[in-house]
C-alpha positions as CSV (number, residue, x, y, z in Angstrom):
1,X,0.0,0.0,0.0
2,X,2.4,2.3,1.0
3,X,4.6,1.3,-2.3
4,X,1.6,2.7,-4.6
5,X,1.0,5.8,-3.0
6,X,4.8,6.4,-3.2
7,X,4.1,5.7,-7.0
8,X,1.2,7.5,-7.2
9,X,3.3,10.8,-5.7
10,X,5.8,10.7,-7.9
11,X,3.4,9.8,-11.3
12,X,1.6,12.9,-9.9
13,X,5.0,15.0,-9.3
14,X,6.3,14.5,-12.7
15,X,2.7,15.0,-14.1
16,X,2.8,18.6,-12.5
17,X,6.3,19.4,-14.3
18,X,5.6,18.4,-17.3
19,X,2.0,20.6,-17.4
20,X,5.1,23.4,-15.8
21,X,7.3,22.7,-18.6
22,X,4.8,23.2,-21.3
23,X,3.1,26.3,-19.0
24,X,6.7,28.5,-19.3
25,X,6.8,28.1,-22.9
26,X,2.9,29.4,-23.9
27,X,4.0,32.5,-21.2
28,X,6.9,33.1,-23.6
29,X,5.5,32.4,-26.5
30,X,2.6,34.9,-25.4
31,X,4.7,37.6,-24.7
32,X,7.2,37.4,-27.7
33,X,3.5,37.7,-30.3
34,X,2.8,40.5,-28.1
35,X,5.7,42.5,-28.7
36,X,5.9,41.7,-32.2
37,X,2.8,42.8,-32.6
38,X,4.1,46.3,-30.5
39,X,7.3,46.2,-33.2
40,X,4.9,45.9,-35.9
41,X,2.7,49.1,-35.4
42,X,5.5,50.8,-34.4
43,X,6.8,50.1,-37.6
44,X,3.8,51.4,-39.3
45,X,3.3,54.5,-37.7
46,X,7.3,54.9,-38.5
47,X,6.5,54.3,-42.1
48,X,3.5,56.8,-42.4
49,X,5.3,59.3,-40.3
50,X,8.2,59.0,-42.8
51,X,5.8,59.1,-46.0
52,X,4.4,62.3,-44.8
53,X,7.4,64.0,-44.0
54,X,8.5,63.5,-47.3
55,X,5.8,65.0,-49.0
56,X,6.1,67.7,-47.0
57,X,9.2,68.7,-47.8
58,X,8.5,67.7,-51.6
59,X,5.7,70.7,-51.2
60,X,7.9,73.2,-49.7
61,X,10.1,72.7,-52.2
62,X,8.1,72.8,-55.4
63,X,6.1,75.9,-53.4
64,X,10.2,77.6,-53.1
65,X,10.9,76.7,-56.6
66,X,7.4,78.4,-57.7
67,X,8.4,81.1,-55.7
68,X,11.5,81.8,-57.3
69,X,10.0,81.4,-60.8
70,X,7.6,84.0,-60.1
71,X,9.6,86.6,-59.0
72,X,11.9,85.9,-62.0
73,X,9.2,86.0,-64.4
74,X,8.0,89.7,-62.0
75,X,11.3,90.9,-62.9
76,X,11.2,89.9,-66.9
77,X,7.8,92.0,-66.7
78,X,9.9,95.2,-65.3
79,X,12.5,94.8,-67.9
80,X,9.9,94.5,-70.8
81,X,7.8,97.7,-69.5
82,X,11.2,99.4,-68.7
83,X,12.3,98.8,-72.6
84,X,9.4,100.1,-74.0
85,X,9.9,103.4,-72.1
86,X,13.5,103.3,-73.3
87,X,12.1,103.1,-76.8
88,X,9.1,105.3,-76.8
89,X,11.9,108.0,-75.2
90,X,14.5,106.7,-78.2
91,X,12.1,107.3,-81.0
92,X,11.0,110.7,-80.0
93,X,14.9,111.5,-79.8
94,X,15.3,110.2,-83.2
95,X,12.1,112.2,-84.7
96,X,13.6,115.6,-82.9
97,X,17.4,114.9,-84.7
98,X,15.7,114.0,-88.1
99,X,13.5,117.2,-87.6
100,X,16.7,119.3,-86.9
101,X,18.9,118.0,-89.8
102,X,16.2,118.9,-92.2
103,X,15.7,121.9,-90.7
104,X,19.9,122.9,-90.9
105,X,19.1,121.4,-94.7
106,X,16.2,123.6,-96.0
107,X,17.6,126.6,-93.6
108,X,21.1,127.0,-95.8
109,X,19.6,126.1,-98.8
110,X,17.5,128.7,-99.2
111,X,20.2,131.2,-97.8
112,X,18.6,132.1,-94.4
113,X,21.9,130.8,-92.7
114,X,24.0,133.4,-90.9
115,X,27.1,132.1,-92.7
116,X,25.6,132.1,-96.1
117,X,24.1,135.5,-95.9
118,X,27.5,137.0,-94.8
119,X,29.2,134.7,-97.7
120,X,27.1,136.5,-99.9
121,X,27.8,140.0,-98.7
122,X,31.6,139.4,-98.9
123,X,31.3,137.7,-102.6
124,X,28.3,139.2,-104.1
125,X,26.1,137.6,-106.7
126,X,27.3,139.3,-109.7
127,X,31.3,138.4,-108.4
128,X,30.5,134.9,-107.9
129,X,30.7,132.4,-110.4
130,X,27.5,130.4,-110.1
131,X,29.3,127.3,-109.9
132,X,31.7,128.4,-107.1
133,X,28.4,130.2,-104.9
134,X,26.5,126.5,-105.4
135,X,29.6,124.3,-104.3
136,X,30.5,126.5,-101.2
137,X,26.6,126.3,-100.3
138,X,26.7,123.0,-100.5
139,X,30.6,122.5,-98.5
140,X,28.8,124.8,-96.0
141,X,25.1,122.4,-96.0
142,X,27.5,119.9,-95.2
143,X,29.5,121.4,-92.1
144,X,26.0,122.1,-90.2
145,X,24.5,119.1,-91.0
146,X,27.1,116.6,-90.2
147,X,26.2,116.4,-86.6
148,X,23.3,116.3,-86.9
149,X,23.0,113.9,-89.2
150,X,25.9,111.7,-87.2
151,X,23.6,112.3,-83.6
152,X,20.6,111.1,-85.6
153,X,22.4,108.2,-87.2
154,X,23.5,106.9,-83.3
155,X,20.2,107.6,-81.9
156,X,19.0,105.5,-84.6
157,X,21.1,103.0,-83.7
158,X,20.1,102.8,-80.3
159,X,16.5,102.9,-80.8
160,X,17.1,99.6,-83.0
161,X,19.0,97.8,-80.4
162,X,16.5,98.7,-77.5
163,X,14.0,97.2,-79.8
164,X,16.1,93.6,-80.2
165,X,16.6,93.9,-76.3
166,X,12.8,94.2,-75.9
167,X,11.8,91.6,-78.2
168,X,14.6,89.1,-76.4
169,X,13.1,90.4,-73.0
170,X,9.9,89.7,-74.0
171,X,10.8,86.4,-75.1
172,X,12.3,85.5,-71.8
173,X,9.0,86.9,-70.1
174,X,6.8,84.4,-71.8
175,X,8.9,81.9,-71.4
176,X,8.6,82.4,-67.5
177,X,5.4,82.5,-67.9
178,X,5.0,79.8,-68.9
179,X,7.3,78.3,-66.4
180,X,5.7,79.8,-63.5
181,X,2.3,78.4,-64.5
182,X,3.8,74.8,-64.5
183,X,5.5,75.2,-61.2
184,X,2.6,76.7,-59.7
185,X,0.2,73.7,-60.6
186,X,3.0,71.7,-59.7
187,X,3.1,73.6,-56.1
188,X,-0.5,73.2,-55.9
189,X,-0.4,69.7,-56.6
190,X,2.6,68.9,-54.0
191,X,0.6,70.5,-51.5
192,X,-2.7,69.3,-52.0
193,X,-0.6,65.3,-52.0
194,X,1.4,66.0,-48.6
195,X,-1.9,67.3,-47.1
196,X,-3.9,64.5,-47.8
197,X,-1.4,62.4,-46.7
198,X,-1.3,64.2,-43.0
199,X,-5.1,63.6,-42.8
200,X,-4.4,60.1,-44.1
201,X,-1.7,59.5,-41.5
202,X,-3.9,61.4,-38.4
203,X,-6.4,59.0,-38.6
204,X,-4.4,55.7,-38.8
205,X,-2.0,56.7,-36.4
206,X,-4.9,56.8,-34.3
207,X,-6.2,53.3,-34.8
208,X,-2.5,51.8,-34.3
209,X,-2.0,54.1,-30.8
210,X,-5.2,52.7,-29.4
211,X,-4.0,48.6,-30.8
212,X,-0.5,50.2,-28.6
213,X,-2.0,51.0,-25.9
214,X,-4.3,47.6,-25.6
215,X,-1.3,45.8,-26.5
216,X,0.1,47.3,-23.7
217,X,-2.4,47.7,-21.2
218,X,-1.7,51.5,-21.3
219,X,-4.1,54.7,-22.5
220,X,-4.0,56.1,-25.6
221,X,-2.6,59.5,-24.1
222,X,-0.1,57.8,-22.4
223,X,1.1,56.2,-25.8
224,X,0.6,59.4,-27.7
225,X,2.7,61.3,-25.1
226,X,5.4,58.7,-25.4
227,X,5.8,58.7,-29.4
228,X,5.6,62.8,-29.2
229,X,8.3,62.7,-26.5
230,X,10.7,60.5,-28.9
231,X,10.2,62.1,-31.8
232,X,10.9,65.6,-30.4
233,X,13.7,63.9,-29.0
234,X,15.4,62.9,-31.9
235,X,14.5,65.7,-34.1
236,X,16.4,67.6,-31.6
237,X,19.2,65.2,-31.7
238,X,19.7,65.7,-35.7
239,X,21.7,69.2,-36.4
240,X,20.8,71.6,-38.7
241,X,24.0,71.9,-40.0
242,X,23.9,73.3,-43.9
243,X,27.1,71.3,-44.9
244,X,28.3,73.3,-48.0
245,X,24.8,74.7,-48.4
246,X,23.9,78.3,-47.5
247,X,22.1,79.3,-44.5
248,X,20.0,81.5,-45.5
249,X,18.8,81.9,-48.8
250,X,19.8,84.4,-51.8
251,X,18.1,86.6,-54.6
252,X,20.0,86.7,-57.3
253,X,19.8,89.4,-59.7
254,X,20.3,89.1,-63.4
255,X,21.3,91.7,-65.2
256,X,22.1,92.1,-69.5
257,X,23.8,94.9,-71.1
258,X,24.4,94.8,-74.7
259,X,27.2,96.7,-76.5
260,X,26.5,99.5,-79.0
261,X,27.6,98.9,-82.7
262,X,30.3,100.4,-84.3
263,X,29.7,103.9,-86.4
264,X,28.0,103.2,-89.8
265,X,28.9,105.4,-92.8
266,X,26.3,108.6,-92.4
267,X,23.2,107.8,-94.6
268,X,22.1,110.5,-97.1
269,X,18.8,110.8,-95.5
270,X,17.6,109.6,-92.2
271,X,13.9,108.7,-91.7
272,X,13.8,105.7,-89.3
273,X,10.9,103.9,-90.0
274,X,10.9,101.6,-86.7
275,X,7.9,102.4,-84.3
276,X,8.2,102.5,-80.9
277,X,6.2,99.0,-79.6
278,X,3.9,100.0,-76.8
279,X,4.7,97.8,-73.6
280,X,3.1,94.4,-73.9
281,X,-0.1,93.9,-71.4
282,X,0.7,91.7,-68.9
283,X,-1.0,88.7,-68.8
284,X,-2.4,87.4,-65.5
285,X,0.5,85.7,-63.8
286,X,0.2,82.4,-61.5
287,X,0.4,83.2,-57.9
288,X,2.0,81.2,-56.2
289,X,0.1,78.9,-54.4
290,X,0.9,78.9,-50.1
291,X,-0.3,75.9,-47.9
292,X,-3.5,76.8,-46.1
293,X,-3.1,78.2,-42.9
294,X,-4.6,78.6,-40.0
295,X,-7.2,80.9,-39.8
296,X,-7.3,81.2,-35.9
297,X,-3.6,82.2,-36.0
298,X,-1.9,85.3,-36.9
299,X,1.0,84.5,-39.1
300,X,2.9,88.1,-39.1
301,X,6.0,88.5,-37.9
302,X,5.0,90.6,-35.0
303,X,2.6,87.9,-33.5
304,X,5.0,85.3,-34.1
305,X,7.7,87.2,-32.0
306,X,4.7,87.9,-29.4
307,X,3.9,84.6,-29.0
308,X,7.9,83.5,-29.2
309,X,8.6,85.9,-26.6
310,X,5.3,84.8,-23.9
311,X,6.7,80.5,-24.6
312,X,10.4,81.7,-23.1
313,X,9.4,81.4,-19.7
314,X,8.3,77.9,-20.4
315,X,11.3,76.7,-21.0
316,X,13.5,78.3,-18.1
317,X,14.5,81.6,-19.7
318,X,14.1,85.3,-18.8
319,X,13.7,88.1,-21.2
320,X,16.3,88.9,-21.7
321,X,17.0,86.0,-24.2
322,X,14.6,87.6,-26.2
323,X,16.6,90.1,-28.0
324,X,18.9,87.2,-29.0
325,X,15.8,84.4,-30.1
326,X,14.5,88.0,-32.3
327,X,18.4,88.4,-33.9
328,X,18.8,84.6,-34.3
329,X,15.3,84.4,-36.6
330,X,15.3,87.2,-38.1
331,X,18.4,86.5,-39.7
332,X,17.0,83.2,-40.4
333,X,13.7,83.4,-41.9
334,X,12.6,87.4,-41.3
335,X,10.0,85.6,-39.0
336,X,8.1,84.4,-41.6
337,X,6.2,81.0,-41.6
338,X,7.0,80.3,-45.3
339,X,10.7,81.0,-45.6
340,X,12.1,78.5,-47.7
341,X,15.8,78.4,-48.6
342,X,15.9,76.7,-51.9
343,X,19.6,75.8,-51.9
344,X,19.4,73.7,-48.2
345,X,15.8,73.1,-47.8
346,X,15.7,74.9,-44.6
347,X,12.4,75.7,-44.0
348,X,10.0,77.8,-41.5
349,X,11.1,80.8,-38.9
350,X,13.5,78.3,-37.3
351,X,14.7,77.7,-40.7
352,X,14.4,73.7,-39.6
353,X,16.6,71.4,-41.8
354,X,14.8,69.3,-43.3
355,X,11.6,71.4,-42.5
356,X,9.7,68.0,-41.6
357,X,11.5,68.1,-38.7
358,X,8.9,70.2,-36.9
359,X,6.3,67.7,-37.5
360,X,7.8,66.3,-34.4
361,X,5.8,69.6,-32.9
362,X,3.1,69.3,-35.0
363,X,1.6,67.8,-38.2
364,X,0.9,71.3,-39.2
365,X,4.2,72.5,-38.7
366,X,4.3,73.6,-42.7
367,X,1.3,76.7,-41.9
368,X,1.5,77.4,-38.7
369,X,4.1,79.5,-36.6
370,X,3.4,78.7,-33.2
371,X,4.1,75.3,-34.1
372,X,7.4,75.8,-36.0
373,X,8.1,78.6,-32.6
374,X,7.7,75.5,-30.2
375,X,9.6,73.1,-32.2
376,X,11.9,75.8,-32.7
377,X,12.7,76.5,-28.7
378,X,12.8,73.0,-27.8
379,X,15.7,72.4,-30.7
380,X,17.3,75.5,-28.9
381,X,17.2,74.6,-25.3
382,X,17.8,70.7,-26.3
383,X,21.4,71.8,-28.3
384,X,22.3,74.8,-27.1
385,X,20.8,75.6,-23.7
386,X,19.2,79.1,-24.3
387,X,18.9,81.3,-27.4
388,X,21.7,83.6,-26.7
389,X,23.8,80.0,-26.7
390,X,22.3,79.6,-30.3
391,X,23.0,83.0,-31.0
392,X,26.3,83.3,-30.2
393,X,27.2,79.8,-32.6
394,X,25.2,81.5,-35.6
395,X,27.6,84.4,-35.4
396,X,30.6,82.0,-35.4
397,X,29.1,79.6,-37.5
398,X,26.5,81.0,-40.0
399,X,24.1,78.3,-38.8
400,X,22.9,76.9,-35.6
């Protein structure tokens, strides 16, 4: 009896280990599908982050490059209307020397000049051969007319070349035009693409927080909090650094000057026939499109600074980092919302590079200031402690 209970204990024993043994696996397993499943939507809400940013900064740049093309295609405008004043002035110019000459002409011909009357006195009619009075009329014609003839000839001259620097001009004009149209659809288009996918990303982000925070027995603010917390953190964590780019973005002027031509042989007569073209109408040039913004929030400079200067507190700082946050962006950006530096892809008053950085802040960090101003600060205290320390490596550096 007592030799099958002892067997019946240990049967039992090694039952309960076994069910123990297979128990500490199914935990495991459990717990490793769990956390996949945590990797997974992580994963995804990387991936639609990502996607996002880059359409983002695919709009900001196709707005900067429509941007650029208008006020190219602005200047072409100027430099059209400009020419045709230069011409309508040139051919009056041209009229008044042509005027002149024939007036020299018909005066000595008929013998009103001062210098043929006293001629005549000296010589008299019935002295002079006829021959000798007609060639010394005509040596005389000559002297007063050459000038004039030689002004008209240049003016003439110059009025022609005006008019093949206008029709070039105007060539260029239409031609940026038709450019800007292109990159403002373009703009549009880019836009329109990065904001749908924002709304896109808003609302699936949603769904895979709240899977997160069942997965991991949390709340969805808790979850939302963390992700905001990391990104911030390494948005702050990658510099903005230009490389070989420029900080701050440049307009380049253009500017054409075209030689005069050499002196032509004086023509007998000189009646330019060229007309003066009246300045072309302008036709309705593309504006470039901006991202919607919003319409609760004043995007001037001066509210942006207002609102810049009332967050320094927040952050640890008295006012009198102000002064240094106001050098730091204006230099920057001017404090405006849409600056866009073509040549690094710097974007917004903090002049964030990429600009999808400040997404981190905000997923409407492309229209709005107070976002890009809170992204901004917290780059600032996270790198360089306080805005005067930003300030001070901008003036060594030329970036910060």
């Amino acid at each position: 009896m007592r030799v099958i209970t002892g067997l019946a204990l240990a049967a039992s024993a090694l039952l309960i280990g076994q069910c123990a043994g297979v128990a500490e696996p199914a935990a495991a397993d459990t717990a490793s599908d769990t956390q996949t499943q945590i990797d997974a939507i992580n994963a995804q809400l990387d991936q639609l982050q990502q996607q996002a940013n880059s359409l983002g900064d695919a709009a900001v740049s196709a707005a900067g490059a429509a941007a650029e093309t208008q006020q190219q295609l602005e200047s072409a405008t100027a430099s059209v209307a400009a020419l045709s004043a230069q011409i309508a002035s040139a051919e009056t110019q041209v009229d008044t020397a042509r005027e002149q000459t024939a007036a020299v002409v018909q005066q000595l011909v008929r013998g009103q000049s001062t210098q043929v009357g006293s001629t005549l006195q000296l010589v008299g009619v019935e002295d002079a051969d006829g021959a000798l009075w007609r060639m010394s009329t005509l040596a005389q014609v000559s002297d007063r007319t050459d000038d004039a003839v030689s002004r008209a000839n240049a003016q003439y001259r110059e009025l022609t070349a005006l008019v093949e620097q206008q029709q070039q001009a105007e060539q260029e004009r239409a031609r940026l035009n038709e450019q800007a149209q292109s990159d403002a659809a373009s703009a549009a288009s880019a836009s329109a693409s990065a904001q749908s996918a924002v709304d896109q990303q808003q609302q699936r982000q949603s769904e895979l927080i709240a899977q997160l925070a069942a997965l991991k027995q949390t709340t969805i603010e808790q979850e939302t909090r963390e992700r905001e917390q990391q990104q911030l953190a390494a948005s702050y964590a990658e510099s903005n650094d230009p490389g070989a780019s420029t900080s701050t973005g440049a307009t380049t002027g253009q500017s054409s000057s075209s030689g005069s031509g050499g002196s032509a042989s004086t023509p007998s007569t000189v009646t330019p026939t060229t007309t003066a073209p009246t300045a072309p109408t302008t036709p309705s040039t593309p504006t470039t499109p901006t991202t919607p913004t919003t319409p609760s929030i004043d995007t001037s400079a001066a509210a942006s600074k207002a609102y810049a200067r009332g967050r320094l507190s927040s952050y640890g700082w008295g006012d009198d980092q102000y002064t240094c946050l106001v050098n730091l962006w204006t230099r920057e950006s001017g404090w405006r919302y849409n600056a866009s530096n073509s040549y690094s892809g710097a974007y917004g008053i903090p002049q964030a590079l990429p600009g999808s950085k400040m997404a981190s802040a905000g997923a409407d960090w492309r229209t709005n200031p107070q976002t890009q101003i809170n992204w901004g600060l917290g780059y600032i205290k996270a790198r360089y402690g306080n805005p005067c320390g930003a300030w001070a490596h901008s003036e060594s550096t030329g970036w910060y």
